[in-house]
C-alpha positions in Angstrom: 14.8 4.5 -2.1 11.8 6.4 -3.3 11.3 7.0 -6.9 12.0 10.7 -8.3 9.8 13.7 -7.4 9.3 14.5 -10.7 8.3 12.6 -13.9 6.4 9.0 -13.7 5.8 9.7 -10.2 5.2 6.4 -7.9 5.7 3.2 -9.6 2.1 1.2 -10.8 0.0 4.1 -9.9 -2.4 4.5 -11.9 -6.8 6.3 -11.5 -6.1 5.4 -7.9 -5.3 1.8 -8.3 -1.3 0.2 -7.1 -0.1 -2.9 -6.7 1.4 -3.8 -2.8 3.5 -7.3 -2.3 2.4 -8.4 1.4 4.6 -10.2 3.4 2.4 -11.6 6.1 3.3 -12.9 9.5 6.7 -10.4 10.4 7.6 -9.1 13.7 7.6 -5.5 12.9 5.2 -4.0 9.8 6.0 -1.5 7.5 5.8 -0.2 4.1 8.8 0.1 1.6 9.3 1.2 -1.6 10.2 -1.4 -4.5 10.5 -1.3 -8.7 6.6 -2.7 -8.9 5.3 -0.6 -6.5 4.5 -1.1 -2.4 6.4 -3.6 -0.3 4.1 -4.2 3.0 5.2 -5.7 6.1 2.3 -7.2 8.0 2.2 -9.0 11.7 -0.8 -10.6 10.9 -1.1 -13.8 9.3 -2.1 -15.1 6.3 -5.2 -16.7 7.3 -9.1 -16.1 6.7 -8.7 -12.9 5.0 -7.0 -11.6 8.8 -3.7 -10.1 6.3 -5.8 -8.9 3.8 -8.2 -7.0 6.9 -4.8 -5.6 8.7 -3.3 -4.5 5.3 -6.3 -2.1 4.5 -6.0 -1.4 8.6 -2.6 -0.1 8.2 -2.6 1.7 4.7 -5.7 3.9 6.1 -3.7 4.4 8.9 -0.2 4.9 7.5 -1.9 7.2 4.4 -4.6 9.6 6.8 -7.3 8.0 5.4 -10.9 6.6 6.3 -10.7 2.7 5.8 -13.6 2.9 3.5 -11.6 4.7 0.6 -9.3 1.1 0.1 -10.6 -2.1 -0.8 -8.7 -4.7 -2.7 -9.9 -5.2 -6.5 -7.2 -8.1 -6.8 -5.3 -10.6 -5.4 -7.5 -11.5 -2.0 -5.9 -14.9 -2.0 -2.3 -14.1 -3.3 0.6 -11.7 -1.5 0.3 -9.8 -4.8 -2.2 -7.2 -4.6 -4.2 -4.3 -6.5 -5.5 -1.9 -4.1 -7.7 0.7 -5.0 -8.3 4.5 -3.3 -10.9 6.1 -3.8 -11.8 10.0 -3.9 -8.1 11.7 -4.3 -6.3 12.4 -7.3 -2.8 10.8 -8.0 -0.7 13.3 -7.1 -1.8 13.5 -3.9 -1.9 9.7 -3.2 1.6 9.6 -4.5 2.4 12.6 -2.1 0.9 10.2 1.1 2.6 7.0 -0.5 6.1 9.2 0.0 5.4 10.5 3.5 4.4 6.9 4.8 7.4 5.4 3.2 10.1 7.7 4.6 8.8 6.9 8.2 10.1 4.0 7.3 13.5 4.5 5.3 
C-alpha cells in the first residue's frame, strides 16, 4: 500500500536521502512499499558489494535516472540502507518512488 498523496509524503524521505531494506538473493526483484520506507527485492547476492552494485542498477532503472545521481551513504555491509539522490527535489523523487512501486502492487 502506498502512503497518502498528500501530507508527509513517502515515508524516511528526507534532502534526497531514504532508507531501502534489501533482500538479496530472490528469484524475482522488485520494490515495495513498507512503514520505514523501500522494501527491495534483489536477484543478486549478497557478496563483494555484487547487491549493493545491482540495487543502485535497478533504482536508476526503476526511478528514470542516470546511475550516478545514487550512491549509498550508509549501510554497504548491512540489508539496511541510506540511499542518497542527488539533483531532484522531494517531491518529485517521491512522485518516481510511487510510479516504480505500483508496477509492482
Amino acid at each position: 500500500m502506498l502512503p497518502p498523496e498528500r501530507g508527509e509524503g513517502f515515508p524516511g524521505l528526507k534532502n534526497g536521502f531514504f532508507r531501502v531494506h534489501t533482500r538479496p538473493g530472490r528469484k524475482k526483484e522488485g520494490i515495495f512499499i513498507r512503514e520505514a520506507g523501500l522494501e527491495v527485492d534483489l536477484s543478486e547476492v549478497a557478496r563483494e558489494g555484487k547487491a549493493n552494485d545491482r540495487l543502485l542498477r535497478k533504482l536508476a532503472d526503476w526511478l528514470d535516472l542516470p546511475l550516478s545521481s545514487l550512491c549509498i551513504k550508509k549501510g554497504h555491509q548491512s540489508r539496511f540502507k541510506t540511499v542518497f539522490l542527488s539533483g531532484l527535489p522531494d517531491a518529485e523523487i517521491d512522485a518516481r518512488l510511487r510510479r516504480a512501486i505500483s508496477r509492482f502492487s
